[in-house]
N, C-alpha and C positions, 0 to 999 in steps of 0.2 A: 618568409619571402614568398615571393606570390608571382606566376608565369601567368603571360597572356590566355585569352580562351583558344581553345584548340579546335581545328577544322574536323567537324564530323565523317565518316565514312560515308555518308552517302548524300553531301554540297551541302548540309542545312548545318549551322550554327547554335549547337547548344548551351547552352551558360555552362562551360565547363570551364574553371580554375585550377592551377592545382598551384600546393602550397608546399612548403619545404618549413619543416619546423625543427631546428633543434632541440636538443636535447632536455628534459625539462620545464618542456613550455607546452601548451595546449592550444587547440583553435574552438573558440568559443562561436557561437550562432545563438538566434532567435530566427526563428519563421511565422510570418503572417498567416491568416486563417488562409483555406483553401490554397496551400503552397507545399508542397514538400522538396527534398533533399537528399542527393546520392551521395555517398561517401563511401570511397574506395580506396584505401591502403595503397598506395602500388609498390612503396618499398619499404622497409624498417620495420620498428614494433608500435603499435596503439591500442589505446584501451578508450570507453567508453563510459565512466562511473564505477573503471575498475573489469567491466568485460570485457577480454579482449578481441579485437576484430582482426579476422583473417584475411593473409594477403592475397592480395588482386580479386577480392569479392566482392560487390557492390550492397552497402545497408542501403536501404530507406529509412526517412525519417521526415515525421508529417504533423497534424494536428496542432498546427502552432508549439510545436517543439523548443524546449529551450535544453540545449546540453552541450559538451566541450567533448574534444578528441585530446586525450593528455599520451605527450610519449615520456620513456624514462631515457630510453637513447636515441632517439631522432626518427624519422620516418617524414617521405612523402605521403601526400593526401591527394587527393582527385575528386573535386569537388563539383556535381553538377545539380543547376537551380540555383535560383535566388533567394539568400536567406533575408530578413530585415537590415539584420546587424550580423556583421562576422567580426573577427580578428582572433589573433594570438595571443595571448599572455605570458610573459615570463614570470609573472607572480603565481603561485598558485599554491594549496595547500599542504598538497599529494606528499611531500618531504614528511610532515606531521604524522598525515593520517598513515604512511604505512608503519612509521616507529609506533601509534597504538597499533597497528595489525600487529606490528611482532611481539607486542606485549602480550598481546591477545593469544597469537598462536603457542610461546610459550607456557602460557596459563594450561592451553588446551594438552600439551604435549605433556605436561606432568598430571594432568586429570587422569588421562590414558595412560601412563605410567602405574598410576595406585590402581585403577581399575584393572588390573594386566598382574598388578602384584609383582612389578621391577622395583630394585632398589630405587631411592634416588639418587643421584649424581650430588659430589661432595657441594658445591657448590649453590644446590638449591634445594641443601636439606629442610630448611625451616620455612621454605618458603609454602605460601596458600595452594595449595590442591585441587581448587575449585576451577571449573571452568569458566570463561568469563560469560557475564551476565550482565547484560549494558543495558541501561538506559538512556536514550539519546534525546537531549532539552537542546530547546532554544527558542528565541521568537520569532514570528513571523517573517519568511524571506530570510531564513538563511542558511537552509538549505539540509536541513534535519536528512533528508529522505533519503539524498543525493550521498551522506555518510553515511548513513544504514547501508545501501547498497553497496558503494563500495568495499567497507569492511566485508559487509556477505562475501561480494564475490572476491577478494583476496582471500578470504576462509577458505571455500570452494576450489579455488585455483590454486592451492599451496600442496598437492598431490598427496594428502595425508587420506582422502577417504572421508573429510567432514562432511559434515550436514547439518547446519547453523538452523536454528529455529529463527525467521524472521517474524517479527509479529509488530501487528501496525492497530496501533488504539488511535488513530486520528480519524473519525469520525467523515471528514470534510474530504478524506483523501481517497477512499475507495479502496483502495489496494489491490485486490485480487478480485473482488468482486464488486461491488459497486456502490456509490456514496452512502454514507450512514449505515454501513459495518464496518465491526473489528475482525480482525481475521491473525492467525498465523500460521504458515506453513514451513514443512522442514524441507530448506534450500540445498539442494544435489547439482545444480550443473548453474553456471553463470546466467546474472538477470540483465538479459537484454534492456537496451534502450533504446524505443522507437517514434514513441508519442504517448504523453499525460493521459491518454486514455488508457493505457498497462501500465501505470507506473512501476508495478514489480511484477511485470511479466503476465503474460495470461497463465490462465489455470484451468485446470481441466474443466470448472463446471460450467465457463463460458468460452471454450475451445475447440474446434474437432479432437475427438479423444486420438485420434490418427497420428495427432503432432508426438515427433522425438522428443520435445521439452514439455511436453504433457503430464510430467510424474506429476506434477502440484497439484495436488488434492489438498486445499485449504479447510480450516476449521473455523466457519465465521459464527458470530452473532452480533443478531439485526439492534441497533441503538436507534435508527431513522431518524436521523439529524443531524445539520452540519456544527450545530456548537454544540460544545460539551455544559453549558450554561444551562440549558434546556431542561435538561432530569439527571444532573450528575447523581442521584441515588441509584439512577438505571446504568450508567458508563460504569460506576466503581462495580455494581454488582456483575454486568458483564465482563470486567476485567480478570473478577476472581474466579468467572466460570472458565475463562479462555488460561488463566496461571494454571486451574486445577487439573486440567486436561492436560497442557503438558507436565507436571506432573507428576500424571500417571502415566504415560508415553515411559517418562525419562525412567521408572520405577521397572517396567517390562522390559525397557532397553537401555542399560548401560552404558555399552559402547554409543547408542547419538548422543546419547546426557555430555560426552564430554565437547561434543562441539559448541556447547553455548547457544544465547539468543542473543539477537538484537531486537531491542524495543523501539520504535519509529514513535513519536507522543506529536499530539496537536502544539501549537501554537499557544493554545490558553495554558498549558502548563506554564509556561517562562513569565506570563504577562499577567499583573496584576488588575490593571485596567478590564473595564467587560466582564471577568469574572471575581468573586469572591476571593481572597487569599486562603480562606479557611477551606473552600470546596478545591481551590487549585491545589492547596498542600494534603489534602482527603484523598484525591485520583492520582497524586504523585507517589504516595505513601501504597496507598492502593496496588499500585505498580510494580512499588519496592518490595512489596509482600507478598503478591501472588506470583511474580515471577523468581523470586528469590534473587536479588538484582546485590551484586557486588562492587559493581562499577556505572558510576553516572558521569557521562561524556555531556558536556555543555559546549554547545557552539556560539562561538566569539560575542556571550554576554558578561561581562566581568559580576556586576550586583547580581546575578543569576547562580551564580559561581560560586559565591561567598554566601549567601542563602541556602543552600545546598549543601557546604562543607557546614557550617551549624547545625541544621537540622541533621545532618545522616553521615556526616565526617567522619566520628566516633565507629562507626561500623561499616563503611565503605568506602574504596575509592571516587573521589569525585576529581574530575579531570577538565580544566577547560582547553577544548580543542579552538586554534582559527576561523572563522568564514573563510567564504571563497569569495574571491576579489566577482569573481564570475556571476554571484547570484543577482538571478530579476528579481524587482518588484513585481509583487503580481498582484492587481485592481480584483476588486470582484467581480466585477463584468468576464475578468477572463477565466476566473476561478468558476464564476457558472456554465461558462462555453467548453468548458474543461469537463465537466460535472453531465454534460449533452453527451460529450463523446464517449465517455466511461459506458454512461446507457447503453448509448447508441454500440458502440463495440461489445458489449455483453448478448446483447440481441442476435448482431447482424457480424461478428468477428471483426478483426482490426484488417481495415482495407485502406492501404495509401496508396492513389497514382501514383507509376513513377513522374520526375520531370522529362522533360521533351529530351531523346537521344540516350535514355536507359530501357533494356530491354528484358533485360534478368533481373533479379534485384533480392533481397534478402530483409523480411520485415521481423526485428525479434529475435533473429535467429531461424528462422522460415520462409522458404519460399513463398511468395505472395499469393499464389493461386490455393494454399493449402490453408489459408485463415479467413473464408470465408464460411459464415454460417446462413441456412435458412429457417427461421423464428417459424414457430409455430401459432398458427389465432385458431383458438377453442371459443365455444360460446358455452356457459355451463349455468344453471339454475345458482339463483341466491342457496339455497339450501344445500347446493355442494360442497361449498366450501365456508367454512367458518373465518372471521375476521374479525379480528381484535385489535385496538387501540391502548398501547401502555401510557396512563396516569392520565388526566384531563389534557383536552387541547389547548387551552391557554391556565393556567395555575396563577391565581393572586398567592402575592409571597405570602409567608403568615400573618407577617406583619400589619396586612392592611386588610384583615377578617375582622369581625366586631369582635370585641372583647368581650371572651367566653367561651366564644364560638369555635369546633374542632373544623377541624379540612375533610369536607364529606370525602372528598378523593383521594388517598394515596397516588404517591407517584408513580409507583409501583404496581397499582393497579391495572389487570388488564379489564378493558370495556369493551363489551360488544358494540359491535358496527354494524346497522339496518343498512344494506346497501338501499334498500327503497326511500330511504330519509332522503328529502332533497339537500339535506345538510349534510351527507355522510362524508362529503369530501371525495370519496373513490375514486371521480373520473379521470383517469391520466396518473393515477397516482403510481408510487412503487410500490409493490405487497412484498414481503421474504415468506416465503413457504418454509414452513419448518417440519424438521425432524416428527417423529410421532409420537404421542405421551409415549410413556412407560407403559409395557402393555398390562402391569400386574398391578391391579386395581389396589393394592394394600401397601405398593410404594408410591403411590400417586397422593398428589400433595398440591396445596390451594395455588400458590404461586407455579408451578412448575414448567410454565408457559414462558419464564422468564429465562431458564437455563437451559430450555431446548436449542440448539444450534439450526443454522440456517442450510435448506439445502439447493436453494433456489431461487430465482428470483421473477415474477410477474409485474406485466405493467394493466391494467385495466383500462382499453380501449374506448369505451363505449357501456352504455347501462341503457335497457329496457326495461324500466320500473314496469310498463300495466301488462308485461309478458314477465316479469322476475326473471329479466336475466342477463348477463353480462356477457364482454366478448374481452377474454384473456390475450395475452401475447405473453409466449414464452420460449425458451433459446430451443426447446427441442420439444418433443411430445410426448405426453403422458396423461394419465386421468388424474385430477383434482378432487376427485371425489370423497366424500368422508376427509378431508385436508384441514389442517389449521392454516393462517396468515395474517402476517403481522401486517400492519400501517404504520405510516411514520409520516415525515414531513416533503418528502421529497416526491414532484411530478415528474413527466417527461412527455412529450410528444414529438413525434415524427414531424 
């Protein structure tokens, strides 16, 4: 139910609505580029993909945003700005997805149980001990991320003290840090939702370190690519460096081992089409094995379902969860305007105007004036910094090599990059700065460039070939010197 717009305090007319939503039903939006969105609780309970938002506080919300306010017992809304599309749904998943949260939090509460060395309770003596470990499928649009999240944050928000590992192998999605990395961090406080440009919240390495929800310090590594088609030899082998890290986390600390992970997976795992079924069931398997996965949640694909209960049945749960009535399509045209803001917000921090007649406002979980960053431009000699290209730029399959003939390149391969090559590709490109070899020359090893983690990320401005030298942009400042950095596929410009 929806109230007329309301006269502002001081004669001018803001687009303010407010809505009345019972109990169980959600209000669903999309926002146009250059438009954003206040939303203010003024009475009841709401949640946001499961975070919940406090009353009479105003969020933002910008960047061609697509998300729903779901209540469980009703609540007013206060809604100022024009979205594209609004309305309410009484259909929605949220019934489903919390009976897996409570399977989940159960799983979790007996982990901690034997770790603790308490009996178990008659009733769940036989049952698995393991914390849950999910893998979440499905295909394109429909809405993988949006369940990740929520489970996180009902994990989080169940007052036990958990700290869920999220970790995101979708290449195309960015997650913490920015398109074409994997990343996972362990989740301590609710992931805000403000705009596709944080889909799981900012993190400390492109954040003011100032921020309260600043604990996330992620563990990425650089793949540089939005399909996983490209060098699934490079995706599987970064997938088991990011399992083997956690762990060895999980092996030092017990007590977070029983909060579990959730797995966020690209689109090409679910879909046969585009990708190979032997490489998509390779990175799925890959998954299952490095994170030690017990549970594979499928969203609303039934043949996805039943592919999955064959192949991994036998030793794990596999689960098909609903879609949300709720989910966009989303073109690629907006997936790349999405891919701009990610950049752009790593650089220069997440900044939404409010709409016309908001004065306060809350981006994230943060006040708005606390998420602004100033990038730093260095100009540094070719010779400062090293740069490397994994496995050939364009790869003919094997198939279409002369017979006989081997693949001069591995895919695997790192190759040096002549920034003074007019071909080098550089200008505008995205580099990840990586971690440092191993400093002890007798564990240093030929590939080792591929397991280093990422600790940063650069855009290259500008190249002066007949001076050798380049002009960097990076989120804060520091010397690149003596530096490795990767290349991958993905430009940017201001």
């Amino acid at each position: 139910m929806m109230s007329d717009s309301l006269q502002h305090f001081d004669g001018t007319q803001p687009d303010m609505k407010e809505w009345v939503l019972e109990a169980e039903t959600e209000y669903r939006f999309e926002l146009d580029p250059g438009t954003s969105l206040g939303i203010k609780l003024a009475h009841g309970q709401a949640e946001v993909f499961g975070a919940e938002l406090a009353e009479g506080k105003t969020y933002l919300f910008g960047s061609e945003c697509r998300a729903a306010v779901f209540t469980w017992q009703g609540c007013t809304l206060e809604i100022t700005g024009r979205p594209s599309t609004e309305y309410v749904s009484e259909e929605t998943p949220m019934a489903a997805y919390a009976n897996v949260h409570i399977a989940f939090e159960q799983m979790r509460v007996r982990a901690l149980r034997i770790v603790h060395g308490s009996p178990a309770s008659d009733d769940d003596a036989n049952a698995n001990a393991e914390p849950p470990r999910v893998l979440v499928l499905g295909p394109e649009n429909s809405g993988k991320t949006t369940v990740c999240k929520i489970l996180t944050n009902y994990a989080v928000r169940a007052g036990q003290n958990w700290s869920p590992v999220l970790v995101n192998v979708d290449p195309s999605e960015g997650g913490w840090a920015v398109p074409g990395a994997i990343s996972a961090a362990p989740i301590r406080s609710p992931i805000a939702t403000a705009s596709p440009a944080n889909p799981l919240g900012s993190a400390a390495t492109s954040a003011p370190t100032a921020l309260s929800s600043n604990a996330l310090i992620p563990l990425s590594y650089w793949y540089g690519h939005a399909e996983t088609k490209r060098n699934p030899a490079l995706l599987d082998r970064l997938i088991r460096n990011l399992g083997e890290n956690i762990r060895e986390r999980d092996e030092d600390d017990p007590e977070a081992r029983v909060s579990g992970l959730i797995v966020d997976t690209p689109s090409s795992f679910a879909s046969s089409s585009g990708s190979a079924p032997d490489n998509r069931h390779t990175l799925i398997k890959a998954c299952v094995d490095a994170f030690r996965i017990n549970a594979i949640l499928v969203v609303g694909h039934e043949k996805l379902t039943v592919e999955m209960q064959r192949l991994f049945g036998n030793r794990l749960t596999v689960v098909k969860i609903p879609k949300s009535g709720g989910v966009v399509e989303l073109d690629h045209s907006y997936r790349e305007r999405v891919h701009k803001y990610q950049l752009h917000t790593y650089m220069y921090g997440q900044k939404i105007d409010p709409p016309p007649g908001i004065t306060s406002a809350i981006v994230g979980g943060e006040a708005v004036a606390d998420l602004v960053l100033s990038p730093s431009s260095c100009v540094v000699k070719f010779g400062d910094l090293t740069i490397y290209r994994i496995g050939a730029e364009s790869m003919a399959p094997s198939s279409a090599l002369p017979i006989g003939a081997a693949r001069m390149l591995s895919e695997m391969q790192p190759v040096l990059v002549d920034p003074a090559s007019s071909s080098s590709g550089l200008l505008n490109s995205i580099l990840a700065l990586l971690a440092p070899f191993n400093p002890d020359e007798s564990e240093r090893y030929d590939e080792e460039i591929l397991d280093l983690s990422v600790v940063g990320f650069l855009v290259v401005t500008s190249i002066d070939i007949p001076n050798r030298k380049m002009t960097i942009l990076a989120p804060n400042q520091g010397s690149l010197v003596g530096k490795t950095a990767l290349l991958g596929s993905f430009d940017w410009q201001e």
